[in-house]
Z-matrix of the N, CA and C atoms (Angstrom, degrees):
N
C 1 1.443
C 2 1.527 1 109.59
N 3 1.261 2 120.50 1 174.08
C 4 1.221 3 131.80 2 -141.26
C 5 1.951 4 90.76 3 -123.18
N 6 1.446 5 101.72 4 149.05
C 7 1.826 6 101.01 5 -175.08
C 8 1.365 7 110.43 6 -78.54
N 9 1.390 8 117.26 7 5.95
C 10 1.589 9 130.65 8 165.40
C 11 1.684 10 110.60 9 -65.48
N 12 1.395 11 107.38 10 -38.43
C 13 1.347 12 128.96 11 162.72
C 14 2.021 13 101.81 12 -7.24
N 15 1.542 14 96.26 13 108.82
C 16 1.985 15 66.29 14 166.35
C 17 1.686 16 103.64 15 -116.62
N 18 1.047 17 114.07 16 -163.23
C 19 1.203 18 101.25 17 -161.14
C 20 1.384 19 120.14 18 -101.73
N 21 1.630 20 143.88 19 160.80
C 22 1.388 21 142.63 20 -153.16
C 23 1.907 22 96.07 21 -60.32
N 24 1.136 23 121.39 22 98.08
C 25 1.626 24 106.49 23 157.62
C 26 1.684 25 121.71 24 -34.21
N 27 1.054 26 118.47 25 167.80
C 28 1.553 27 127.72 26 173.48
C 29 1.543 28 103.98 27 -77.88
N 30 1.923 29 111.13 28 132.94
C 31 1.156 30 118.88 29 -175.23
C 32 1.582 31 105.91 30 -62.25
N 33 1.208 32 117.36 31 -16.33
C 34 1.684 33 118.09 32 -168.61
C 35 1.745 34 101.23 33 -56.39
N 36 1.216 35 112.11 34 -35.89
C 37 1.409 36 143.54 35 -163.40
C 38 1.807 37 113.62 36 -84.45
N 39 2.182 38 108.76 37 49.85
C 40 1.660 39 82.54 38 -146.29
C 41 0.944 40 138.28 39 -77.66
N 42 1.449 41 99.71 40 8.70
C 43 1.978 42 134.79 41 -165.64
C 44 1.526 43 93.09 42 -88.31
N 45 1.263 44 126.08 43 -41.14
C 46 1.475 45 102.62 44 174.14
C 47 1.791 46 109.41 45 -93.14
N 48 1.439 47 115.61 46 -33.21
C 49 1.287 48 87.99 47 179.81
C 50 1.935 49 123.33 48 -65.60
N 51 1.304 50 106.78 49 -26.33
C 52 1.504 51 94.63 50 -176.53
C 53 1.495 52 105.54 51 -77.93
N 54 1.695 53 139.68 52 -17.07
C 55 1.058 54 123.40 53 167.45
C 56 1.817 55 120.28 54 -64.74
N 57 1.305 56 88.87 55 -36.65
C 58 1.786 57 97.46 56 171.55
C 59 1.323 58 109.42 57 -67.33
N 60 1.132 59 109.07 58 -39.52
C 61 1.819 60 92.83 59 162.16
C 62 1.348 61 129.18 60 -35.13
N 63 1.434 62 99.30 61 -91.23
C 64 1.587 63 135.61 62 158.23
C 65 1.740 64 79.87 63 -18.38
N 66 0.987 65 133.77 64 -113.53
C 67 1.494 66 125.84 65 -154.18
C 68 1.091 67 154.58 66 -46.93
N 69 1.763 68 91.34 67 -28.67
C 70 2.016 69 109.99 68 159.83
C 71 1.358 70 107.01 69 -123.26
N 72 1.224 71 116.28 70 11.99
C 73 1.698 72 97.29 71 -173.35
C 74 1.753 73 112.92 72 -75.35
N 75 0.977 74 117.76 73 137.11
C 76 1.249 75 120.43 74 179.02
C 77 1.748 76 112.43 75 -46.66
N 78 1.421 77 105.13 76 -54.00
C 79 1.511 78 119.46 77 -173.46
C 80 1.648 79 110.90 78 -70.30
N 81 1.070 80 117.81 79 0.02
C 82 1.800 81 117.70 80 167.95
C 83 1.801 82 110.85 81 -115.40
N 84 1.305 83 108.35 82 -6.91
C 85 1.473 84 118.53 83 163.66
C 86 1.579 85 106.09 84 -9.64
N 87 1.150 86 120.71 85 -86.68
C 88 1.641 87 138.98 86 176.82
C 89 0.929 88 103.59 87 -45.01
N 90 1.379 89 149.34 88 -43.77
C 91 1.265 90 145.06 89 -171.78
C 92 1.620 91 111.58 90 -79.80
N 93 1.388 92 133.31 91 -39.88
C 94 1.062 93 125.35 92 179.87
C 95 1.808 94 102.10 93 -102.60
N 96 0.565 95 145.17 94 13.67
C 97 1.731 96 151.56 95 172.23
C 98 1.249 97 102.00 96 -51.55
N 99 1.720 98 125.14 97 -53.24
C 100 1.561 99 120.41 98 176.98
C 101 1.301 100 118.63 99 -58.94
N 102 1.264 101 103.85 100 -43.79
C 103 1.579 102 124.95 101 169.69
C 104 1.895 103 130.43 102 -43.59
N 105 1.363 104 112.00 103 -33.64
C 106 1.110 105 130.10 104 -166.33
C 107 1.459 106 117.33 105 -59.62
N 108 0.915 107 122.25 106 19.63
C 109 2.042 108 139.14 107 157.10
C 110 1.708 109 94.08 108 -95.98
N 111 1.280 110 121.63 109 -46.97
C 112 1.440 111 132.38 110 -168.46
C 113 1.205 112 108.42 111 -107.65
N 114 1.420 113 142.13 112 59.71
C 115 1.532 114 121.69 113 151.78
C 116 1.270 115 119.53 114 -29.32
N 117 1.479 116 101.13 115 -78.64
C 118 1.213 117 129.17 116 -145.18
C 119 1.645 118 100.02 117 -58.76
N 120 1.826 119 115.88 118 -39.84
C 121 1.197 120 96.01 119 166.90
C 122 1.220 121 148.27 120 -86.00
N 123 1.717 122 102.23 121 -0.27
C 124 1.428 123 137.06 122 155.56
C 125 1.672 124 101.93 123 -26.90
N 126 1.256 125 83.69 124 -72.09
C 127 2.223 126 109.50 125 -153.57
C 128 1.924 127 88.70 126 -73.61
N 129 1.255 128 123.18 127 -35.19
C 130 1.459 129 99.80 128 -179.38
C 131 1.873 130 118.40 129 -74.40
N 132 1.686 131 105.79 130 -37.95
C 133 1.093 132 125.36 131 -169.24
C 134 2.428 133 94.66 132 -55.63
N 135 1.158 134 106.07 133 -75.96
C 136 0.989 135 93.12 134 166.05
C 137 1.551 136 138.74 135 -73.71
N 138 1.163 137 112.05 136 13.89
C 139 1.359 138 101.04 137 -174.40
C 140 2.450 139 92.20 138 -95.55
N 141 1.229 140 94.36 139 -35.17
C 142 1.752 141 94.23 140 158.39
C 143 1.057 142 110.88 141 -45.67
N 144 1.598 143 138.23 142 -41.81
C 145 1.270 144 146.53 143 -138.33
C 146 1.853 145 94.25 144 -74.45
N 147 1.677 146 88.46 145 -62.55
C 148 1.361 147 141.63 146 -165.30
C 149 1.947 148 92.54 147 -58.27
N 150 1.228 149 122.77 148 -67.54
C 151 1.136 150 122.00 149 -161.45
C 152 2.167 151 107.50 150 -79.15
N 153 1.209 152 95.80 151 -21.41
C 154 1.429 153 95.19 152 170.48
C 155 1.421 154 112.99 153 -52.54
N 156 1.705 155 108.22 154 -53.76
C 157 1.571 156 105.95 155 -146.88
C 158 1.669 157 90.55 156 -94.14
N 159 0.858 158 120.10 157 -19.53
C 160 2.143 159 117.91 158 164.06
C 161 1.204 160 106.06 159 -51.37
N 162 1.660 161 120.02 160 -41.86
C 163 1.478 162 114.62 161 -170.42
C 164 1.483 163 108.21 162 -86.91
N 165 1.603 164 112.67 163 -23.17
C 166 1.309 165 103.00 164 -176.76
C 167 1.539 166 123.83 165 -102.25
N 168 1.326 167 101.06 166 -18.42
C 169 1.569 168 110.97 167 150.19
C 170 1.612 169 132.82 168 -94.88
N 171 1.729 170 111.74 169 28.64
C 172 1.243 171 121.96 170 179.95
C 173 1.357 172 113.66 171 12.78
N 174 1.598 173 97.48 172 79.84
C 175 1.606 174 131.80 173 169.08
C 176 1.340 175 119.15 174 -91.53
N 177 1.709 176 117.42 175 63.62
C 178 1.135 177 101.39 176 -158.50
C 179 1.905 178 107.74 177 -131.03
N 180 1.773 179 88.60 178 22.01
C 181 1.731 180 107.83 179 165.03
C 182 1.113 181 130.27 180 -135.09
N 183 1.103 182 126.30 181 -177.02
C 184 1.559 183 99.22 182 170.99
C 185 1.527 184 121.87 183 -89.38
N 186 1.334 185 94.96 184 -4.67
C 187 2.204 186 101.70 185 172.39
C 188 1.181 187 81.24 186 -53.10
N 189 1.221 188 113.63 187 -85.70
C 190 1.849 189 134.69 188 -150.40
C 191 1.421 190 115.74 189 -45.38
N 192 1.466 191 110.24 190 -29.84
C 193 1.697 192 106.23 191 170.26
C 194 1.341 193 100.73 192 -96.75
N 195 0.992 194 137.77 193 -0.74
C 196 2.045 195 126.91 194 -179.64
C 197 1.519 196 92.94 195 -91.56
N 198 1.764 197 115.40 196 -44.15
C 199 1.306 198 104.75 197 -164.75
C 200 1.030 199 92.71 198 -87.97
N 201 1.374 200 160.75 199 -96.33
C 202 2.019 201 135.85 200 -159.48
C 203 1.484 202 107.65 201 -37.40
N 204 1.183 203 134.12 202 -40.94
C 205 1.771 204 111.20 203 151.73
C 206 1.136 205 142.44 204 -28.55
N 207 1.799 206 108.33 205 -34.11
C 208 0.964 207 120.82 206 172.71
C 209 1.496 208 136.55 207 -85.72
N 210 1.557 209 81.37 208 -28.89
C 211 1.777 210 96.96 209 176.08
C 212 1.481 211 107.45 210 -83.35
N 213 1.634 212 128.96 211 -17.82
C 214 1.483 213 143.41 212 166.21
C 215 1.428 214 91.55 213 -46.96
N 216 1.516 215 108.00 214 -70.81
C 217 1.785 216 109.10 215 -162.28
C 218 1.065 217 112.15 216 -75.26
N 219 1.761 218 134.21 217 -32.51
C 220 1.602 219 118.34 218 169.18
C 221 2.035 220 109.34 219 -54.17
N 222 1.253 221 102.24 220 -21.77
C 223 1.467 222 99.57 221 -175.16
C 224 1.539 223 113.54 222 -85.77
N 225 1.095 224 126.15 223 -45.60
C 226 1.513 225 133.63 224 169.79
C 227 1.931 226 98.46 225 -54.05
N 228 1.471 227 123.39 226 -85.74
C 229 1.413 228 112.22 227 160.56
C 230 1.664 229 125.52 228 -24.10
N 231 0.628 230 113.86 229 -30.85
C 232 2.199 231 111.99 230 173.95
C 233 1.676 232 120.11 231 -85.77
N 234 1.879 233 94.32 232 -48.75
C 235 1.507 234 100.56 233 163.96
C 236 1.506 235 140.71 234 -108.15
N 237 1.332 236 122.34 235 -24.39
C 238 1.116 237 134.95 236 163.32
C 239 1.617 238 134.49 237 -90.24
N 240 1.334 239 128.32 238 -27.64
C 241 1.169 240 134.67 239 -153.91
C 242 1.495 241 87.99 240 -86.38
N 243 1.032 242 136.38 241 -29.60
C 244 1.656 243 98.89 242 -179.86
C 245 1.436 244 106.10 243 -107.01
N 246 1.053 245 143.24 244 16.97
C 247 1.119 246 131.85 245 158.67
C 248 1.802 247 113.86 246 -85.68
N 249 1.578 248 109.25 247 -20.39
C 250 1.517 249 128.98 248 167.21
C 251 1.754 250 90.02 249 -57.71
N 252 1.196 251 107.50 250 -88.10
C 253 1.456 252 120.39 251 178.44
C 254 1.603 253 121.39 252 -18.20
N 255 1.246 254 125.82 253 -36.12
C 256 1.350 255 131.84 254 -159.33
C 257 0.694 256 101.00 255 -100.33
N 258 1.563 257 133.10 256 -9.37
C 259 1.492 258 126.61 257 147.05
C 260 1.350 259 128.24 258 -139.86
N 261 1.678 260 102.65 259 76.98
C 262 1.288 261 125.05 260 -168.14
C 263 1.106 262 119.78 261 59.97
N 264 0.981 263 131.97 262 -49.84
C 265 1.418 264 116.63 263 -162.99
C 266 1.533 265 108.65 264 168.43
N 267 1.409 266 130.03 265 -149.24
C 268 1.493 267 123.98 266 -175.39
C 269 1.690 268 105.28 267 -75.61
N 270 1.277 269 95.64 268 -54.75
C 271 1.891 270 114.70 269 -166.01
C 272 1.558 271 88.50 270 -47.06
N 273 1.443 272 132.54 271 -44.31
C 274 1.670 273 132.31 272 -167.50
C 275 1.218 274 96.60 273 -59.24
N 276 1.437 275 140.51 274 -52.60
C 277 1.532 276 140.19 275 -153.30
C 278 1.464 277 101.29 276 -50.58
N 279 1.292 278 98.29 277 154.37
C 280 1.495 279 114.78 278 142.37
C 281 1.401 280 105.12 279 -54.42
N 282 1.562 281 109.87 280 173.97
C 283 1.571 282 122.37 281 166.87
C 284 1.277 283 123.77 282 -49.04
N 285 1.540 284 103.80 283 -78.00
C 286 1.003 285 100.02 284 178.33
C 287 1.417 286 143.21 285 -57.50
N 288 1.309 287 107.35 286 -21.22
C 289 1.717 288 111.83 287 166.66
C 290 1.206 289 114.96 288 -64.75
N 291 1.249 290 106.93 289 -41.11
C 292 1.844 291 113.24 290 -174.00
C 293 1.614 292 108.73 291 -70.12
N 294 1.771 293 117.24 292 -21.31
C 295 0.914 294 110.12 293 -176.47
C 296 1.586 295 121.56 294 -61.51
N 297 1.930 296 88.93 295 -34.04
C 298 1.684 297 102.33 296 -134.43
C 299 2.081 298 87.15 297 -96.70
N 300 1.744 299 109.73 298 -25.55
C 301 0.582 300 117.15 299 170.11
C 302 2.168 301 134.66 300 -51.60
N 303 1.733 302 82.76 301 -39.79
C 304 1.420 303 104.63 302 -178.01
C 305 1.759 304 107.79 303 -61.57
N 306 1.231 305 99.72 304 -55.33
C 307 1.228 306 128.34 305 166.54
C 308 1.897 307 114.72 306 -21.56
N 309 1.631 308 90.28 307 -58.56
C 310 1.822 309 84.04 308 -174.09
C 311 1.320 310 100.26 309 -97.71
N 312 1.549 311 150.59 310 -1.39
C 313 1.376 312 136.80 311 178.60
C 314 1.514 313 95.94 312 -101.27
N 315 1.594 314 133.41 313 -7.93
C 316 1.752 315 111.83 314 -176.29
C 317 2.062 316 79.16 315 -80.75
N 318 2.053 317 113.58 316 -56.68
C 319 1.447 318 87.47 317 -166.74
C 320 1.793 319 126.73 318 -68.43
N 321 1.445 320 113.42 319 2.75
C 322 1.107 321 96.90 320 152.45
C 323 1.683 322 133.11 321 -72.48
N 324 1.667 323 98.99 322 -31.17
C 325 1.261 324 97.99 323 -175.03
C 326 1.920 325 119.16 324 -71.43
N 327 1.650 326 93.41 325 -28.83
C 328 1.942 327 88.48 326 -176.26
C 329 1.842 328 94.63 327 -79.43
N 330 1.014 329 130.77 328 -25.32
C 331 1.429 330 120.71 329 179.90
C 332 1.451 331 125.17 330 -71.50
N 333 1.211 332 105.92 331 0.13
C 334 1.397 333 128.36 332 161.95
C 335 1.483 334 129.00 333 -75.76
N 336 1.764 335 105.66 334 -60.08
C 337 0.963 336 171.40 335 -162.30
C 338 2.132 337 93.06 336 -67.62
N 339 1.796 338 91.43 337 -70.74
C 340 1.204 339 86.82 338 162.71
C 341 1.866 340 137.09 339 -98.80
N 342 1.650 341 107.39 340 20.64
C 343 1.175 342 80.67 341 134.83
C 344 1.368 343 133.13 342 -128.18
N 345 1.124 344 121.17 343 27.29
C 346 1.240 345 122.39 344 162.39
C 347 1.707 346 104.34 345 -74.04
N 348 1.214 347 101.64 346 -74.86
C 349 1.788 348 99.25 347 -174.94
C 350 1.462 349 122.93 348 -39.04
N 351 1.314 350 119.46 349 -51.00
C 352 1.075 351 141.93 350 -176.35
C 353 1.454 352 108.78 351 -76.97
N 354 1.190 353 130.06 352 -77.12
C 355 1.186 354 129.89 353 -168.19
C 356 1.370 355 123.06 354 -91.02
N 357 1.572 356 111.39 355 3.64
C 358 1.810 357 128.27 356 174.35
C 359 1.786 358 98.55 357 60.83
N 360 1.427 359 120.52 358 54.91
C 361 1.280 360 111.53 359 176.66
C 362 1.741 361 108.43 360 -96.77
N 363 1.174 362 108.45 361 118.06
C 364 1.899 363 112.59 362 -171.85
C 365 1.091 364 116.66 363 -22.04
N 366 1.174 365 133.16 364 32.64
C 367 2.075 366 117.73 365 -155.77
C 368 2.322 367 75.51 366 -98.05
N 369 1.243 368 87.84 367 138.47
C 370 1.514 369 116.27 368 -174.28
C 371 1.994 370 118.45 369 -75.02
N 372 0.818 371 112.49 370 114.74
C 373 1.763 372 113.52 371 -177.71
C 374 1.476 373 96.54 372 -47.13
N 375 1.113 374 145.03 373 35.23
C 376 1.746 375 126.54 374 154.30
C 377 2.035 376 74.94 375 -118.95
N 378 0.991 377 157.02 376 -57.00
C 379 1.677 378 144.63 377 148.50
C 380 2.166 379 109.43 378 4.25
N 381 1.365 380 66.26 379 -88.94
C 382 1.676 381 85.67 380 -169.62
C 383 1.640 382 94.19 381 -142.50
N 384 1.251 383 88.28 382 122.91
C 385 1.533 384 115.23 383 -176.24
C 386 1.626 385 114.52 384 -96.10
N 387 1.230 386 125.23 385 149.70
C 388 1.324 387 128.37 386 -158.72
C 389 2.066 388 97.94 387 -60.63
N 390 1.546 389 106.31 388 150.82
C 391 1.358 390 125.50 389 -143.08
C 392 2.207 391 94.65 390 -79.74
N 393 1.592 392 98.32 391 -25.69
C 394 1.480 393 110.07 392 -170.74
C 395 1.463 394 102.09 393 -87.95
């Protein structure tokens, strides 16, 4: 990363920390790479995405974000992952897969993301590794 880099906001704060994610986090790299003319509308576009389904799936522990995390990734694994796979990877897709695809592994990844940070839920640094 670049010394423009600013630094992780406070998780209390989750509208800026998951956009600071989304924009410097190392672990969404791949995900915003197409994006990189547009951060900023990167990190707003999903962070709506992101703040809808917290409010509408009252995501407001870390049970509640590990378990719809979980049901995110049993669903991406059942319906998407091998059609991702069968052609390399995201960058291989068509659009729209890569879109819809991108879509459910960034909110699996900040719902993780936030509850470890946020809610101190045990998930282990070989998981999600410290944010700096």
């Amino acid at each position: 990363m670049t010394s423009e880099r600013p630094a992780v906001p406070s998780h209390d704060d989750v509208e800026a920390f998951v956009k600071w994610m989304l924009k410097y986090g190392r672990d969404f790299a791949q995900f915003r790479e197409p994006f990189l003319g547009n951060l900023d509308g990167f990190a707003e576009t999903n962070w709506k995405v992101l703040k809808q389904e917290i409010t509408e799936h009252s995501l407001f522990t870390a049970d509640a974000l590990m378990m719809r995390g979980g049901e995110l990734a049993q669903e991406y694994a059942n319906d998407l992952q091998k059609f991702v796979d069968r052609r390399g990877g995201l960058t291989g897709c068509p659009i729209q897969l890569r879109i819809v695809a991108t879509h459910i592994l960034i909110r699996i990844a900040v719902m993780i993301r936030l509850a470890k940070f946020k809610y101190g839920a045990p998930i282990s640094d070989e998981i999600v590794g410290p944010l700096q």
